[in-house]
BAKE-76099 format. One record per residue (C-alpha): residue number from 1; residue in three letters; x, y, z. Coordinates in nm, 4 decimals, m for minus. Each point is the difference from the previous one (the first is absolute). Layout:
BEGIN
{k:NUM&r:ALA&x:X&y:Y&z:Z}
...
END
This chain:
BEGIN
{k:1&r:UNK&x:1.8051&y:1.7634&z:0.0950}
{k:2&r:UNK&x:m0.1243&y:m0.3067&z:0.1522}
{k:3&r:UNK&x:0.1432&y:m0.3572&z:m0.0484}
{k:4&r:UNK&x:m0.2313&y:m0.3011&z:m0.0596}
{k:5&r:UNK&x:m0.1169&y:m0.2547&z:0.2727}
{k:6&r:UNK&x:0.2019&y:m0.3516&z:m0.1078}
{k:7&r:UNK&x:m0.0375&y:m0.3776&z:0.1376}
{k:8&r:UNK&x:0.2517&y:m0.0830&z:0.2394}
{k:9&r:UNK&x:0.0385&y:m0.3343&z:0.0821}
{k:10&r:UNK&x:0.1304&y:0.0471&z:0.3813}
{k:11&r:UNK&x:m0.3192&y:0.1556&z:0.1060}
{k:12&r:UNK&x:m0.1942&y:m0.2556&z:m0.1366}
{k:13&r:UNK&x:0.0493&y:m0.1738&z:0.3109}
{k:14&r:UNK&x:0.0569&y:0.3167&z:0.2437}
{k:15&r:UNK&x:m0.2173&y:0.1546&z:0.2384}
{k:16&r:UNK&x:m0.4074&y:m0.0407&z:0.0394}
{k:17&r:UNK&x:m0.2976&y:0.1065&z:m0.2236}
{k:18&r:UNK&x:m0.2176&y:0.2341&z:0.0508}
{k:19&r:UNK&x:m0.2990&y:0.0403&z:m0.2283}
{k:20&r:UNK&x:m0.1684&y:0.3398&z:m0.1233}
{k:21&r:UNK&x:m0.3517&y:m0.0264&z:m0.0069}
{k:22&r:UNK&x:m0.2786&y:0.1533&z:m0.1609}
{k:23&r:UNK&x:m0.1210&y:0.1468&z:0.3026}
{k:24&r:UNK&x:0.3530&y:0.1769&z:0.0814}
{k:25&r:UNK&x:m0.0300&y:0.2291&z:m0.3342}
{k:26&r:UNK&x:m0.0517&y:0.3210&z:0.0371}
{k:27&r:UNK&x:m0.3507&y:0.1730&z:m0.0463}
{k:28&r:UNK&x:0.1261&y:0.2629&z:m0.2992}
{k:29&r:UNK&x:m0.0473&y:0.1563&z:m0.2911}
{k:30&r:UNK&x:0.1624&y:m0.1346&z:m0.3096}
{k:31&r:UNK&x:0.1509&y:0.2173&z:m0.3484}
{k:32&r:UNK&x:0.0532&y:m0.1746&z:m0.2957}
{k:33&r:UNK&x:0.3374&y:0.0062&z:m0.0915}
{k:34&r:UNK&x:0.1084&y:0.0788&z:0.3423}
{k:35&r:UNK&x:0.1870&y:m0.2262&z:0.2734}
{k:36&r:UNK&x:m0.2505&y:m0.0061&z:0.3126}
{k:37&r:UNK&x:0.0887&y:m0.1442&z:0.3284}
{k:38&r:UNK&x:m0.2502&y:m0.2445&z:0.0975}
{k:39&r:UNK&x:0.2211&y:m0.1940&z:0.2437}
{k:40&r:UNK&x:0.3510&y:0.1376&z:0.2199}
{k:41&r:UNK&x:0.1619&y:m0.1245&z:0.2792}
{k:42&r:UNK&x:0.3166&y:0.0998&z:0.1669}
{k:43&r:UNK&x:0.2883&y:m0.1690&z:0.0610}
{k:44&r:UNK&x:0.0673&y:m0.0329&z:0.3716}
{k:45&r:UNK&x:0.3803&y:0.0538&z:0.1399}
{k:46&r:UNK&x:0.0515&y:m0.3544&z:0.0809}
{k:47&r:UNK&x:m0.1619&y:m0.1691&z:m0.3000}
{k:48&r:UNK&x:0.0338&y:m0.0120&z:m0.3629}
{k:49&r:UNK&x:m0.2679&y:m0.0230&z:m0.2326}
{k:50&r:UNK&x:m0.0199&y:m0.1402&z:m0.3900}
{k:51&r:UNK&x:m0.2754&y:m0.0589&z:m0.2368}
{k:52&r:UNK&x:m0.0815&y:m0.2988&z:m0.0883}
{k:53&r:UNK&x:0.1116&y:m0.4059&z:0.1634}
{k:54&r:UNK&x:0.0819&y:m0.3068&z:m0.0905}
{k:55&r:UNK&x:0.1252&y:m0.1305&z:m0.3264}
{k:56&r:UNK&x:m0.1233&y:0.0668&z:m0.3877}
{k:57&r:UNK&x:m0.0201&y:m0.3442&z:m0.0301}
{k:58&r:UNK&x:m0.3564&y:m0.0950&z:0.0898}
{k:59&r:UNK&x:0.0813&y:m0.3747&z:0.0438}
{k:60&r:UNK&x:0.2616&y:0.0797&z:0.2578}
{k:61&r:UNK&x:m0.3092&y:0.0138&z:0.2735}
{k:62&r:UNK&x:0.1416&y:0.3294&z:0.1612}
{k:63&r:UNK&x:m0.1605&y:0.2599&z:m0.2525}
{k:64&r:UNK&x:m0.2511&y:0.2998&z:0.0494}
{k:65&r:UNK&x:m0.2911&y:m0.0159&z:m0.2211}
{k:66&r:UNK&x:m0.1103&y:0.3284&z:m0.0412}
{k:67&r:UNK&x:m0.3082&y:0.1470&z:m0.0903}
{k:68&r:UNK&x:m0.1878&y:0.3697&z:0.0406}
{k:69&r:UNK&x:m0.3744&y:0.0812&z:m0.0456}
{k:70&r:UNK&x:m0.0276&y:0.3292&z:0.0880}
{k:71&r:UNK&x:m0.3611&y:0.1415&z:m0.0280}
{k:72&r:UNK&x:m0.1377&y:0.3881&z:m0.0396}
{k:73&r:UNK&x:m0.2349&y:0.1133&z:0.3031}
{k:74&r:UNK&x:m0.2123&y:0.1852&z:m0.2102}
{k:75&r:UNK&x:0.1718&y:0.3558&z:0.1084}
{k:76&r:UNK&x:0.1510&y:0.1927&z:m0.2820}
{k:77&r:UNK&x:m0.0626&y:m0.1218&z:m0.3836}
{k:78&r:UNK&x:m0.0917&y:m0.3907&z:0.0655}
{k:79&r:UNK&x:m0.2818&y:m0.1685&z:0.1072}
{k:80&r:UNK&x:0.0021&y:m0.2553&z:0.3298}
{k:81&r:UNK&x:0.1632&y:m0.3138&z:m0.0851}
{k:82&r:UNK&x:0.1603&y:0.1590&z:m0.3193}
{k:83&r:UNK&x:0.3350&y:m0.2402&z:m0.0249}
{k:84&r:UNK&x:0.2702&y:0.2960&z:m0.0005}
{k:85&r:UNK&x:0.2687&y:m0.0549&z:m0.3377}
{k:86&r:UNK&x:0.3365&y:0.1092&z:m0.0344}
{k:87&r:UNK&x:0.3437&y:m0.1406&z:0.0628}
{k:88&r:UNK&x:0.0929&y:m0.1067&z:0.4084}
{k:89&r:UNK&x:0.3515&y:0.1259&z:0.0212}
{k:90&r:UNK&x:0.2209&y:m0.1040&z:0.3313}
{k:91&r:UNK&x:0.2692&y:0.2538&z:0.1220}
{k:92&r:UNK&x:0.2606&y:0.1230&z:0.2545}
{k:93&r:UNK&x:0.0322&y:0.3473&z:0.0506}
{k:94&r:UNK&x:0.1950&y:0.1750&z:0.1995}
{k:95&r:UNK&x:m0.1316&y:0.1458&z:0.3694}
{k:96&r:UNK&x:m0.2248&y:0.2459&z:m0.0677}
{k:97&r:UNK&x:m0.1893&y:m0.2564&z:m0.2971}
{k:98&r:UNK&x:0.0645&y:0.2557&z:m0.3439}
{k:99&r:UNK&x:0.3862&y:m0.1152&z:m0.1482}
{k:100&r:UNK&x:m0.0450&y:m0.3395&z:m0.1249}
{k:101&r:UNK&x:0.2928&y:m0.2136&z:0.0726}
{k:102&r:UNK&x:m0.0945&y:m0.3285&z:m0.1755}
{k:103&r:UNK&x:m0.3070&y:m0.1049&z:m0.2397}
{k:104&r:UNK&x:m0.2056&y:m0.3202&z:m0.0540}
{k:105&r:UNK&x:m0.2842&y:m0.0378&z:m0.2147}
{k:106&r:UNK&x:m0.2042&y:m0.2572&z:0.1771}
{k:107&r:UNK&x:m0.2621&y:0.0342&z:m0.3276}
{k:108&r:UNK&x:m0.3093&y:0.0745&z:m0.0931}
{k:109&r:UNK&x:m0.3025&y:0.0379&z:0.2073}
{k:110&r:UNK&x:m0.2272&y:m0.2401&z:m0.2281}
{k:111&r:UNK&x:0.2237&y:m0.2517&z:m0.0206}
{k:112&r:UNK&x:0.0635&y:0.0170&z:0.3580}
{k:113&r:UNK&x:m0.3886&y:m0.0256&z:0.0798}
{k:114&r:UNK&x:m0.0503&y:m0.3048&z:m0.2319}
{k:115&r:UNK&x:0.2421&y:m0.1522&z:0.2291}
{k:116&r:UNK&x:m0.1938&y:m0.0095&z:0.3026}
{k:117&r:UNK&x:m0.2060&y:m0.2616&z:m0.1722}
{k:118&r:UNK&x:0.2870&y:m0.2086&z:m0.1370}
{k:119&r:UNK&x:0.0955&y:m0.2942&z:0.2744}
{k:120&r:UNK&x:0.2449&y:0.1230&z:0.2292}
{k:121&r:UNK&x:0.3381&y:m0.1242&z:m0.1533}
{k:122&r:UNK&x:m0.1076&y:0.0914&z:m0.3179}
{k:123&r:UNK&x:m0.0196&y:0.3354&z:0.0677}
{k:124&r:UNK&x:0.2964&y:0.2168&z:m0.1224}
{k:125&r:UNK&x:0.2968&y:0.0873&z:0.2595}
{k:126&r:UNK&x:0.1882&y:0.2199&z:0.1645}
{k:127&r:UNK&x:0.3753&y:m0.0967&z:0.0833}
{k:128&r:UNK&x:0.2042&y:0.1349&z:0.2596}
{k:129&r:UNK&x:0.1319&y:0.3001&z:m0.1690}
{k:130&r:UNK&x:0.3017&y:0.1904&z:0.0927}
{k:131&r:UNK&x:0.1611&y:0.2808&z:0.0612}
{k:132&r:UNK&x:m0.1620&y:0.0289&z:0.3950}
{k:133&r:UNK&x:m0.1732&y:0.2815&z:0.1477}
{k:134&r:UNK&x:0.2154&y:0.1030&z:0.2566}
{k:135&r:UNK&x:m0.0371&y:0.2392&z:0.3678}
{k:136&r:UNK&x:m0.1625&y:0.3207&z:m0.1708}
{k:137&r:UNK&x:m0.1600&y:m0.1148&z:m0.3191}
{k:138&r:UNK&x:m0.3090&y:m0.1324&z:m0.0847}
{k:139&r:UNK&x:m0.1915&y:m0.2439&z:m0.2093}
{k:140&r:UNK&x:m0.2774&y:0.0908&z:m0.1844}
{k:141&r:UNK&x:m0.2792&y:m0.1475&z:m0.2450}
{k:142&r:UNK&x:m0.0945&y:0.2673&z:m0.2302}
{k:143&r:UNK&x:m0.3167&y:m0.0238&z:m0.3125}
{k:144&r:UNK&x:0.0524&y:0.1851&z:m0.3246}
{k:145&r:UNK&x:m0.3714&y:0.0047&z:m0.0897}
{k:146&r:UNK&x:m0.1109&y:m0.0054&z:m0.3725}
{k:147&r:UNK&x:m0.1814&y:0.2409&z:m0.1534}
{k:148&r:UNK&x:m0.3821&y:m0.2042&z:0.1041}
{k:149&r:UNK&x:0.1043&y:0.0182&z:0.3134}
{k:150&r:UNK&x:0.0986&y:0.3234&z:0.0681}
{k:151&r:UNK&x:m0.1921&y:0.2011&z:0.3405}
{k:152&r:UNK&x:m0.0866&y:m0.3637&z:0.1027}
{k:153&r:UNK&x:0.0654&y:0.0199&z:0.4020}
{k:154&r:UNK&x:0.0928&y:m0.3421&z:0.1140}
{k:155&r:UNK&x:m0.2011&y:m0.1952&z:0.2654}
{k:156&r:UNK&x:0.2493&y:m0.2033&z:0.1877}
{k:157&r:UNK&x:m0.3107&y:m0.1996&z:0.2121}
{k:158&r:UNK&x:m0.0972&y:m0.1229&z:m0.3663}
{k:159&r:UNK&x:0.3404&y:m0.1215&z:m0.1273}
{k:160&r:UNK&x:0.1572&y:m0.2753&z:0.0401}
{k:161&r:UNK&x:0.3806&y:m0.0492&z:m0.0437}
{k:162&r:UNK&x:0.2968&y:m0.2154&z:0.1039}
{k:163&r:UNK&x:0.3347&y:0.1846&z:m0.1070}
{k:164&r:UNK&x:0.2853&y:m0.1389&z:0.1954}
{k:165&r:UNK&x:0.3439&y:0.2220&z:0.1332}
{k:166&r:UNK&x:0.2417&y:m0.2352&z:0.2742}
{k:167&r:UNK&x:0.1011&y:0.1836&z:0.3460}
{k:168&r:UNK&x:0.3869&y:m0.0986&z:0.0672}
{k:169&r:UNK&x:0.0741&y:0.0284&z:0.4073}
END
């Protein structure tokens, strides 16, 4: 059973960002109901990776604003530009990417797409979360696609996304 992703205020300050971007999705299929992986990296021996950076508090200057519009490619059940819906779920897993170690719901995808026209700061964030991904694990983004989207194949040239995870040396 995993454990859930939680703020922890000595990574706020830790390590570099590193955005995900829309064009660093995966081109896949999504299932409604079902936890795709639309983003995974691994976490290198010498490095440590967490989702997430900065604080919570959005005043404090050091905060990711986060947002995700990820678009269909017109493959599979949606038409081009479709906006894909569901919920954007960040994990680690352990080395081979199927035991989930720790959870975060990041939040829904339409939420997450109004956000790209919000002003930057008022965008919603993404604190440093811990536990860390360590040597052997990975982190992953993973969609949970509602029923409208369902067989929607997601374009990664037509999304656009900035979901943050910090790189500790």
């Amino acid at each position: 059973m995993s454990t859930p992703l939680t703020y922890n205020t000595e990574l706020a300050e830790a390590g570099n960002s590193k955005p995900v971007k829309g064009a660093m999705l995966k081109q896949t299929t999504l299932r409604a109901g079902n936890e795709i992986v639309v983003y995974e990296e691994s976490c290198p021996a010498d490095k440590y990776l967490f989702w997430g950076f900065g604080y919570r508090n959005k005043q404090a200057g050091n905060a990711s604003h986060i947002y995700a519009q990820v678009k269909a490619s017109g493959n599979g059940s949606a038409t081009a530009g479709d906006a894909i819906k569901g919920d954007l779920i960040a994990v680690i897993t352990d080395s081979e990417g199927r035991d989930v170690l720790h959870r975060y719901n990041i939040g829904d995808l339409e939420t997450l797409a109004d956000a790209a026209a919000d002003p930057r700061t008022e965008r919603p964030i993404m604190p440093a979360l811990a536990p860390i991904a360590r040597e052997d694990q990975r982190i992953q983004l993973r969609i949970v696609a509602d029923e409208e989207s369902d067989g929607a194949e997601i374009d990664p040239s037509a999304s656009s996304a900035r979901i943050y995870h910090g790189k500790l040396n």
